[in-house]
C-alpha positions as CSV (number, residue, x, y, z in Angstrom):
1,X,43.7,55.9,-67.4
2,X,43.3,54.4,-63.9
3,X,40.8,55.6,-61.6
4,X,40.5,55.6,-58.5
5,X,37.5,56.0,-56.0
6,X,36.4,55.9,-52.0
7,X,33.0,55.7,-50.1
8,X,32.4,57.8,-46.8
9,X,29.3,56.8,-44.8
10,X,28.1,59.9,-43.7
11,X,24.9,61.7,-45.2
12,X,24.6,63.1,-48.3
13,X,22.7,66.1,-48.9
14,X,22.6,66.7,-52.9
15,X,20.7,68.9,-55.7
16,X,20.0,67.2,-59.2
17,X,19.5,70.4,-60.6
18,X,22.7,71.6,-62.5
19,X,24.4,68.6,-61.6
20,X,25.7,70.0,-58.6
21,X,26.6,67.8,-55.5
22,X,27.5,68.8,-51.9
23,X,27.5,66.9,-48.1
24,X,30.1,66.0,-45.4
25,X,30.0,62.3,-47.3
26,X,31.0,64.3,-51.0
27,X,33.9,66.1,-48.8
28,X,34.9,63.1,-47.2
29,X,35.0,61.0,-50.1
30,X,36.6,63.5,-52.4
31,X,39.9,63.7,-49.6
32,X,40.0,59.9,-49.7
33,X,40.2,59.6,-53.3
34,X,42.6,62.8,-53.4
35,X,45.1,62.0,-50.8
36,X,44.3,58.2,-49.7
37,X,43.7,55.7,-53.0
38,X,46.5,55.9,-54.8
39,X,45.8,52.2,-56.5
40,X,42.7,51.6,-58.4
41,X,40.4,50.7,-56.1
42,X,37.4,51.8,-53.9
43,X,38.6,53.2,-51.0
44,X,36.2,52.7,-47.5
45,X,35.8,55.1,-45.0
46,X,37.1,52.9,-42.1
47,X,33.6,53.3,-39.9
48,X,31.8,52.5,-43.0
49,X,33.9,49.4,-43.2
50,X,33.2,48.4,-40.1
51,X,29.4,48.6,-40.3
52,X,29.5,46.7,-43.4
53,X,32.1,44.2,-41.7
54,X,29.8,43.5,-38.8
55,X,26.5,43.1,-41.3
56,X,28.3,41.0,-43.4
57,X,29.7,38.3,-40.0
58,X,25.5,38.5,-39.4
59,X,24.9,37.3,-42.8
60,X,27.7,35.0,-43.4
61,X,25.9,33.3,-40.3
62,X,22.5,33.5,-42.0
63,X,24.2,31.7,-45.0
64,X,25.7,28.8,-42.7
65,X,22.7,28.2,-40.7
66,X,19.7,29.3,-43.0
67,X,16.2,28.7,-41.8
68,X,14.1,25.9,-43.4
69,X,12.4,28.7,-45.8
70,X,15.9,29.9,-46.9
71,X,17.1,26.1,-48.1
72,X,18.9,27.2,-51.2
73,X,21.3,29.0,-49.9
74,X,22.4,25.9,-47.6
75,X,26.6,25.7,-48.8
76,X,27.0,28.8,-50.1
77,X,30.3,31.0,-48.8
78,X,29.4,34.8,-48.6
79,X,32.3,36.6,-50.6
80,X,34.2,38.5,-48.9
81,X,33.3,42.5,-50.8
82,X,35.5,44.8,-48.4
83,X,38.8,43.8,-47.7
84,X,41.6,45.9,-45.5
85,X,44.8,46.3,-48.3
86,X,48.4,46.0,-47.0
87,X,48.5,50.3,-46.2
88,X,45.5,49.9,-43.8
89,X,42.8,51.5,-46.3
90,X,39.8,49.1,-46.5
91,X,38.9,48.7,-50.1
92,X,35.8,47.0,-52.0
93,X,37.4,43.7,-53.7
94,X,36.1,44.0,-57.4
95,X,37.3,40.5,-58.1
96,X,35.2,38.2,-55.6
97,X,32.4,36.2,-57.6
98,X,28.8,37.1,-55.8
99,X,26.9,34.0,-56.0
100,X,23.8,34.3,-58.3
101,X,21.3,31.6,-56.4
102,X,20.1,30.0,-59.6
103,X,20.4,26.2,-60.5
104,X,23.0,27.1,-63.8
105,X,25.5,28.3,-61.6
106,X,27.6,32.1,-61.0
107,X,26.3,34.3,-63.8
108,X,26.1,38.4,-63.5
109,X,23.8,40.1,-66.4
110,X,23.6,36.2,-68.4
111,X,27.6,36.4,-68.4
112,X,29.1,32.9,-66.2
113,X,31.8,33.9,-64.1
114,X,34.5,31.9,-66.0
115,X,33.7,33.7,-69.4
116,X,33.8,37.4,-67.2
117,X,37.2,36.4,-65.6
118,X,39.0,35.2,-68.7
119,X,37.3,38.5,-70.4
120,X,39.3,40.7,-67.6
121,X,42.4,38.9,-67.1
122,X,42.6,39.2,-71.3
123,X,42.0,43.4,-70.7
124,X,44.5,43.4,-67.7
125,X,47.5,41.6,-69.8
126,X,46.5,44.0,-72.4
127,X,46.7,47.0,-70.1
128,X,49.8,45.9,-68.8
129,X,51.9,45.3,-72.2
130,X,50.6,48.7,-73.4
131,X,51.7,50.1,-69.8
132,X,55.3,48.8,-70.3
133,X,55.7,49.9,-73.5
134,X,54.5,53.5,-72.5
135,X,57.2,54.0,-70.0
136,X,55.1,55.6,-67.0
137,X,56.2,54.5,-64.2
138,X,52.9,55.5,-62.2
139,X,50.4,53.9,-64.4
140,X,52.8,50.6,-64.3
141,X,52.6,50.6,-60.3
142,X,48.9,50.8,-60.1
143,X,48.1,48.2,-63.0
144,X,50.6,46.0,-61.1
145,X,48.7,46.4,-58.3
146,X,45.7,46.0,-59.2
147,X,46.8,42.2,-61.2
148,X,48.7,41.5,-58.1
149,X,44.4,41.7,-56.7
150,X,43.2,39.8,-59.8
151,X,45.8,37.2,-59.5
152,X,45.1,37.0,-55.4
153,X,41.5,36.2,-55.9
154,X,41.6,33.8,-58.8
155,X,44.1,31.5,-57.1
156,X,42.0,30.9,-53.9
157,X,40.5,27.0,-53.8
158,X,37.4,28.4,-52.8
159,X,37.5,30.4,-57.0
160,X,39.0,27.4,-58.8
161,X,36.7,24.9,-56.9
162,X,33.5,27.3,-57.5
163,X,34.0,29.3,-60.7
164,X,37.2,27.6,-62.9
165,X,40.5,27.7,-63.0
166,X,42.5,30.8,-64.9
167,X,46.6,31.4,-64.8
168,X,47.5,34.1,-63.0
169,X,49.0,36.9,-65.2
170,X,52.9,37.5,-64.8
171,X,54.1,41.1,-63.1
């Protein structure tokens, strides 16, 4: 199963009580995901995009020009988390490495990043040979797509000079 989500930036206005959740955010959301992200990805509202966009070309600038008290972060490029796909839709790129600022290196949770990337291009070949053998045609489109991402963000210099170098997977 392949899922697909999107974000919408408006509020949210929610009740925890029988797990029921409700806003102009939930509604806007919901239609994205229903009728807009048809790969598996996180869909962006395209205003929310934008904010983010803008906040991230303030802190990208931060990064290359840190003050004196901010010294570790000197050299450091900002992935790039929202990215606009080929139909238009922004999406949140779930393969960029996020720097951890610590002297071993990129690590989430204890895990380095080169160990985490082999793990999912290993579980994305796998996904892929059982979606060819299971002949359907829609789940074969969207796993394609989303190796197509996986193989687009671990070929860049900037992820083979910073995290290692991994062969893409064949589609």
């Amino acid at each position: 199963m392949v899922c697909c989500a999107a974000v919408a930036s408006s509020r949210i206005a929610f009740t925890i009580g029988d797990g029921v959740v409700f806003g102009p955010a939930l509604v806007r959301a919901y239609g994205l995901e229903n009728r807009v992200a048809s790969y598996p990805r996180i869909v962006v509202e395209d205003t929310f995009a934008q904010r983010y966009l803008t906040w991230e070309k303030e802190l990208q600038q931060y990064v290359q020009t840190p003050p004196a008290t901010a010294g570790v972060l000197t050299g450091l490029s900002y992935p790039k988390l929202v990215k606009r796909d080929s139909d238009g839709c922004y999406f949140v790129d779930l393969f960029v490495p996020i720097p951890d600022v610590v002297p071993n290196g990129w690590n989430l949770d204890g895990v380095r990043w080169p160990e985490r990337f082999r793990c999912v291009r290993s579980r994305l070949a796998s996904r892929l040979a059982e979606t060819v053998s299971g002949g359907r045609p829609d789940h074969l489109a969207k796993i394609r797509w989303l190796i197509a991402r996986f193989n687009e963000s671990i070929t860049t210099a900037e992820f083979r000079r910073r995290v290692c170098n991994i062969e893409p997977i064949a589609i």
